[in-house]
C-alpha positions in Angstrom: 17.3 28.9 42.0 16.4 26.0 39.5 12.8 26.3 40.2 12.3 29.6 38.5 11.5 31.6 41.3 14.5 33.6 41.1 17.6 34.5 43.9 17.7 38.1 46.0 20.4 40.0 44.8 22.6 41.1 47.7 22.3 44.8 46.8 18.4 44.7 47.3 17.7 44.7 43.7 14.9 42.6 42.5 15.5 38.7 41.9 16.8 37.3 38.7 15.5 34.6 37.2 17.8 32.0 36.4 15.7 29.9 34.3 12.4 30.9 32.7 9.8 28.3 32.8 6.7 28.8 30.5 3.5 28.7 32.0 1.4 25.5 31.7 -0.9 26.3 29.6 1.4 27.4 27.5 1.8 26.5 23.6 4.2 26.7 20.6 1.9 27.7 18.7 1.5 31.3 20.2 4.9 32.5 19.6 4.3 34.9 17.0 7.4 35.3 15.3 7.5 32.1 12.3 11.3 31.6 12.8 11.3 31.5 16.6 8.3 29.0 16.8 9.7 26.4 14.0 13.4 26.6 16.4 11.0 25.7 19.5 9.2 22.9 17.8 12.0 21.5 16.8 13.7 21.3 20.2 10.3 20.2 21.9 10.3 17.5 19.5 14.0 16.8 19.9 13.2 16.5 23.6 10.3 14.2 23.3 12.7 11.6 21.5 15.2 11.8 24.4 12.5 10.8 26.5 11.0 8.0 25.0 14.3 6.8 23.8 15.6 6.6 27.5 12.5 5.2 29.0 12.8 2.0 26.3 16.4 1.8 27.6 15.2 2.0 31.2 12.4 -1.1 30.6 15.1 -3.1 28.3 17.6 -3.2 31.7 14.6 -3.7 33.7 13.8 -6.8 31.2 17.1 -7.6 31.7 17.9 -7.7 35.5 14.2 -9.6 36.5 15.7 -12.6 32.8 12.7 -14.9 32.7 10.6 -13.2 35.4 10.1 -10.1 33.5 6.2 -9.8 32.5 5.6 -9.8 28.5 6.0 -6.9 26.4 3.0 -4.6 26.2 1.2 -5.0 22.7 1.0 -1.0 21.6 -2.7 -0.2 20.8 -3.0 0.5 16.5 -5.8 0.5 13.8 -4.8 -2.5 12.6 -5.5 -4.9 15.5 -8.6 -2.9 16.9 -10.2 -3.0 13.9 -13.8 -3.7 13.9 -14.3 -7.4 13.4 -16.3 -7.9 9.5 -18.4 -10.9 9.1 -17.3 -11.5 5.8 -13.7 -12.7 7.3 -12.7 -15.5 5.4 -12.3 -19.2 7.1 -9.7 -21.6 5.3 -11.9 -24.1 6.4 -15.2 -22.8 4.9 -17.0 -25.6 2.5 -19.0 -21.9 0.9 -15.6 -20.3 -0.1 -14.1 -23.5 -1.2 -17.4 -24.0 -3.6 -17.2 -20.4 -4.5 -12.9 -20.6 -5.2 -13.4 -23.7 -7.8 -16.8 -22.4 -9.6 -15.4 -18.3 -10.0 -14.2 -17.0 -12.8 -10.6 -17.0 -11.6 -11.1 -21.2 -11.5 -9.6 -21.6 -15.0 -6.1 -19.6 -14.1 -6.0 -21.6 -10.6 -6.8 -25.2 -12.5 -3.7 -24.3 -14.9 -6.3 -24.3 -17.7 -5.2 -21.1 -19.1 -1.9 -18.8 -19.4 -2.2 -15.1 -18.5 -1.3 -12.7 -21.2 -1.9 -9.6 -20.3 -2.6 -5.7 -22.4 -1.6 -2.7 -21.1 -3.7 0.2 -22.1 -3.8 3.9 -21.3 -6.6 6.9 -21.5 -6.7 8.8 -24.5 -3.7 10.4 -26.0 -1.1 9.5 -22.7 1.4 11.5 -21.3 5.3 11.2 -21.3 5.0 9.8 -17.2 2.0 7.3 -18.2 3.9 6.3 -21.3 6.5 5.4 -19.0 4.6 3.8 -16.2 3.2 1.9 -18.8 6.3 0.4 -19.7 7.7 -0.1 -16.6 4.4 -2.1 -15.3 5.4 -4.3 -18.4 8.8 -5.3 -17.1 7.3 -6.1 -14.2 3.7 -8.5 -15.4 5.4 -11.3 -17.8 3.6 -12.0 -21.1 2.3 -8.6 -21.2 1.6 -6.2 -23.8 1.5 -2.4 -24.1 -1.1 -0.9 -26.4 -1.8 2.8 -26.5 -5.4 3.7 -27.4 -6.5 6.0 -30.4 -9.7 7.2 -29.8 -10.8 3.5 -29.5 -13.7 2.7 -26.8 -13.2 0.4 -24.2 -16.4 -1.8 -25.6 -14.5 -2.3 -28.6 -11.0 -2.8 -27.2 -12.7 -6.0 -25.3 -14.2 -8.0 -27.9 -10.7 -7.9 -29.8 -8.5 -8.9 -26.7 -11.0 -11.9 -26.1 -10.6 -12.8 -29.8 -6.7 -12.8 -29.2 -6.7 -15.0 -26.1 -6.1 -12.0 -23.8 -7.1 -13.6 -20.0 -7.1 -9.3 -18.2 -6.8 -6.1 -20.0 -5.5 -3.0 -17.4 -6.3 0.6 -18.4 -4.2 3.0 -16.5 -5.8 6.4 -17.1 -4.1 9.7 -16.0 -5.3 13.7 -14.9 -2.8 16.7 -15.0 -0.5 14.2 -16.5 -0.5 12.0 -13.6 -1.6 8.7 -13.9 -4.5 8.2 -10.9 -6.9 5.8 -12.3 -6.1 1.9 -12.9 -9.1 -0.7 -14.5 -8.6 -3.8 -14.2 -10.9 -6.4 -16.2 -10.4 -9.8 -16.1 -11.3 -11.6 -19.6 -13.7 -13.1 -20.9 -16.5 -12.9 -18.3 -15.0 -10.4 -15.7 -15.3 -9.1 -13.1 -13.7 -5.3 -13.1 -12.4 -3.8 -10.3 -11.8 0.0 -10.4 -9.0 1.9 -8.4 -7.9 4.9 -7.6 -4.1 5.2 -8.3 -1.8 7.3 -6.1 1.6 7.7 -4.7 3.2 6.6 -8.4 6.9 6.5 -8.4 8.7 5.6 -11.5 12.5 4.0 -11.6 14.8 6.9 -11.6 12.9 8.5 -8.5 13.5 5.6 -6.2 16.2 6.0 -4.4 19.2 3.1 -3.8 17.0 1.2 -6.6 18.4 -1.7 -8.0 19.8 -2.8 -11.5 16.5 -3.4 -14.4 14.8 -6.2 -13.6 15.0 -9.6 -15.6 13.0 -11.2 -17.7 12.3 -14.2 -14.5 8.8 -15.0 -13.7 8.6 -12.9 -10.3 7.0 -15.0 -7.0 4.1 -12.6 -5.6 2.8 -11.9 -2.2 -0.4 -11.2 -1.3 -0.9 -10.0 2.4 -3.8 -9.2 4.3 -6.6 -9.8 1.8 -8.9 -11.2 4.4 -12.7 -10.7 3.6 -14.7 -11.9 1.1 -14.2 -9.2 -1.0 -10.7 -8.4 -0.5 -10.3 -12.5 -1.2 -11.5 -11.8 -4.8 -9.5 -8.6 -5.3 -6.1 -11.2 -4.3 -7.4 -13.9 -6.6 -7.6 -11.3 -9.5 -3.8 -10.2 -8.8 -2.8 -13.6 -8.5 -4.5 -14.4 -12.3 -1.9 -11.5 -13.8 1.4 -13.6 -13.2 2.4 -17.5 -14.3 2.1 -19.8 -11.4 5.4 -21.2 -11.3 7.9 -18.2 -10.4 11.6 -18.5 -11.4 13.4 -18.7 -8.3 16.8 -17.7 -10.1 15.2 -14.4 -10.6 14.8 -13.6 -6.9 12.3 -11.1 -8.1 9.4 -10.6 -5.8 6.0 -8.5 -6.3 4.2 -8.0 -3.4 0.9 -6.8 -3.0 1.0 -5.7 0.6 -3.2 -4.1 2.3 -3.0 -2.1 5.0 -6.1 0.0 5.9 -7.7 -0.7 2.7 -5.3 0.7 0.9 -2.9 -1.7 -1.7 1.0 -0.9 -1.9 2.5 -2.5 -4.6 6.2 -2.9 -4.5 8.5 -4.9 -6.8 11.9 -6.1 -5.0 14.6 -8.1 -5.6 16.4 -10.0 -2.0 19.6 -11.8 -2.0 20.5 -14.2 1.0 23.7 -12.8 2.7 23.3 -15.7 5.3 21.3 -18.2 6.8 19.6 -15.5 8.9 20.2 -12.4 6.7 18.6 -11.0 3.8 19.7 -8.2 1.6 16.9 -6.7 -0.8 16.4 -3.9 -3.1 13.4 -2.3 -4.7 13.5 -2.0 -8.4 10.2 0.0 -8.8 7.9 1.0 -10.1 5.5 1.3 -6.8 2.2 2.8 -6.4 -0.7 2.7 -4.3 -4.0 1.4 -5.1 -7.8 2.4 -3.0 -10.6 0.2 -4.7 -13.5 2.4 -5.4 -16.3 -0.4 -7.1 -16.1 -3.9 -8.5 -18.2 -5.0 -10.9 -19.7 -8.3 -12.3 -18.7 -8.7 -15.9 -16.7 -6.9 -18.0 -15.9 -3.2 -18.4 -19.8 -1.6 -18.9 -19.9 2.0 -17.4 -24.0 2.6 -18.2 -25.8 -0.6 -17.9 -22.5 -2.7 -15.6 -23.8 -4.7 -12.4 -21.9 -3.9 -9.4 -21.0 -6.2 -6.7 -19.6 -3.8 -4.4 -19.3 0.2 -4.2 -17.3 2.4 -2.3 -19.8 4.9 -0.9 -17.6 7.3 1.2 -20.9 8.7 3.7 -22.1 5.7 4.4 -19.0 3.3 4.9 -16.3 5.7 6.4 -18.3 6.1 9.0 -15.8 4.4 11.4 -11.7 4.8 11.1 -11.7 0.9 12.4 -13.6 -0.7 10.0 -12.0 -2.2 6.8 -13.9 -4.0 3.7 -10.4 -6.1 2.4 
């Protein structure tokens, strides 16, 4: 029988299962031996695919036979869209921000009043990988310039990149040889926003990457920068690149937040047709996590900060976001 209760054999022996059914409270996880339990995950898994793939084929033909009648698709429950609403949100509309946006320090860049020029520094005595993140995130910034630091303090790299009409100075710092630290001062009067650098993936270890980029002005995205906060974190990506992109490029950065958390990707797209279009990431990409942004420029011991991540007291809820 298929219901695991087993058939009388006709000699009188005792039943034979003919399928073995675990019991319900059964679990993967109790199967002792490694190889056995990995070969039964996989198949559960393999299982659980089957079944959600034919249950969306089931609704699509269900969609299909009821044409205009059907009801409208189900919106699937995320983070993202039951997020906790933030009262900092920002309104296009709002006479405050619009005040704020043309009396910041970012109001020179956005009144074409100055041209960003950009240094690229590192910690102390860089490794090979941060060498070559460095000049990667180069190609990718125009008018930029990679300077490695000697010893040299931060206090007194800043006075000499104002007195060279430097308009942002980024410090990528590194542990273990990784690079997990970016700085990002905006010149002459700040602010600086500090992040915590992760996920780095240079050229060669991107896979189907395209050819080096160009020397084109790149157009940049900015998505999801919403708040208050997050709306001065765009404006101070925004101030890195020209304001009129070079179209013939079709280079793109993008600065894409999700969960607080800032993925920066650097593609190039080609239109195959009017409704088609082919892209292809040229790297590098990492991921940024803003940890404090302060007013001013770069001052560890005496620096005014506008906003602090404090893990304790702001994690306290996986649906609330501050960008």
């Amino acid at each position: 029988a298929g219901d695991g209760s087993g058939a009388v054999a006709e000699d009188g022996e005792p039943p034979v299962p003919a399928r073995v059914l675990f019991p319900p409270t059964f679990s993967v996880s109790e199967i002792k031996n490694k190889q056995r339990r990995h070969f039964m995950f996989l198949r559960w898994k393999q299982q659980q695919r089957k079944e959600k793939l034919a249950a969306k084929k089931k609704r699509r033909k269900e969609r299909e036979a009821l044409g205009d009648k059907a009801p409208p698709k189900a919106i699937p429950k995320t983070i993202e869209n039951q997020r906790v609403y933030d009262e900092t949100t920002v309104d296009p509309n709002d006479e405050e921000v619009a005040f704020d946006e043309a009396t910041d320090e970012f109001a020179p860049y956005f009144n074409r009043q100055t041209v960003p020029k950009i240094l690229i520094t590192t910690s102390d005595r860089p490794r090979g990988r941060t060498v070559r993140f460095c000049e990667q995130l180069s190609t990718v910034i125009p008018n930029s310039h990679v300077y490695y630091r000697r010893g040299l303090a931060l206090k007194r790299i800043i006075p000499q990149c104002i007195a060279r009409d430097f308009t942002d100075l980024i410090v990528i710092n590194e542990d273990r040889k990784i690079p997990n630290g970016l700085v990002l001062s905006h010149l002459p009067d700040g602010p600086t926003a500090h992040f915590r650098m992760s996920s780095v993936r240079l050229r060669k270890e991107i896979k189907r990457k395209g050819k080096e980029p160009t020397e084109h002005v790149p157009e940049v995205i900015l998505n999801n920068f919403t708040t208050r906060l997050g709306h001065s974190i765009g404006r101070m990506f925004a101030s890195l690149f020209p304001h009129d992109p070079q179209f013939i490029g079709r280079q793109v950065a993008t600065f894409h937040n999700q969960r607080d958390y800032i993925f920066f990707r650097f593609h190039r797209y080609i239109f195959k047709s009017e409704k088609k279009v082919g892209i292809q990431e040229l790297g590098p990409r990492f991921t940024l996590k803003l940890r404090s942004l302060q007013k001013g420029t770069f001052d560890s011991k005496f620096g005014e900060y506008e906003w602090i991540h404090k893990r304790r007291e702001m994690d306290t809820s996986r649906r609330k976001f501050h960008l």
